[in-house]
N, C-alpha and C positions, 0 to 999 in steps of 0.2 A: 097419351097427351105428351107433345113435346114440353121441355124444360121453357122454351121461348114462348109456348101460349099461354103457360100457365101466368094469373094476375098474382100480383108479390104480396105475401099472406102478411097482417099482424102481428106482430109478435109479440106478448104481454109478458109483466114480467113484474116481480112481488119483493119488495125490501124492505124488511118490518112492517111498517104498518102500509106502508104507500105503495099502491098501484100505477102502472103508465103500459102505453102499448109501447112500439117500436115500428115505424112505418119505412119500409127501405123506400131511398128517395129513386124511381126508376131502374134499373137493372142493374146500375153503378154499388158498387160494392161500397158498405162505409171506407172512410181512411181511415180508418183506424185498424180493419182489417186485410186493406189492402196490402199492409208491407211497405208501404214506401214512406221513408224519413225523409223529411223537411232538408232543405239543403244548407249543412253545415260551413261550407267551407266559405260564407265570408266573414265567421266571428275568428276573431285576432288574440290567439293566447298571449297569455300575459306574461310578465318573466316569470314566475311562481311557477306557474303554469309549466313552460319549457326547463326549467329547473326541474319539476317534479320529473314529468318524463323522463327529462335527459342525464339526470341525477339520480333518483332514486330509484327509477323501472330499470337501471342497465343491469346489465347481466352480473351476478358477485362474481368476483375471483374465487376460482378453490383450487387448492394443490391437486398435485398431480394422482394419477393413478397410485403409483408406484408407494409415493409417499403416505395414504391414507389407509395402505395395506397395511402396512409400516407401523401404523398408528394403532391402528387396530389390534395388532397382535401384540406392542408394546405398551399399552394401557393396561392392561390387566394386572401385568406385571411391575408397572414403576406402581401402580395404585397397592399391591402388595405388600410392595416395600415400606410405602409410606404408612399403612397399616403399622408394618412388625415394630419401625424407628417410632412410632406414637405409641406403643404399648412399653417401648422400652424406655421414652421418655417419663410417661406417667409410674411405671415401676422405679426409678428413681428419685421421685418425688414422693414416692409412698412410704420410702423408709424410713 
């Protein structure tokens, strides 16, 4: 049996307590599962709106390569230091 003779089956369907069929209306696929959106383009962003976008979605700035390498390997080390300067601070306060 081709797909085209076949008559469009029922389709039932159970949510708590309530029952319904589903009756496809002729061969037409619901819109809902068709894929196709509603045509957006004649609502008119607001300025919030074009602010959001053009404001807060742009791209961050971030340093460069070279510099973040830089960072990486010099953190460990200034955080050291500021370690041993806070142990020695606190050691002269303890006397």
């Amino acid at each position: 049996m081709k797909p085209e003779e076949r008559a469009p089956r029922e389709i039932t369907y159970r949510i708590g307590w309530k029952r319904g069929t589903i009756v496809p209306n002729g061969c037409r696929p619901p819109t809902a599962v068709s894929g196709h959106s509603p045509d957006m383009s004649n609502i008119r962003e607001s300025r919030l709106q074009r602010w959001n976008r053009g404001y807060l979605w742009c791209k961050a700035p971030s340093p460069g390569h070279r510099t973040l390498q830089v960072a990486v390997f010099a953190m460990p080390v200034l955080l050291f230091a500021l370690f041993l300067w806070m142990v020695y601070e606190l050691a002269q306060h303890a006397r």
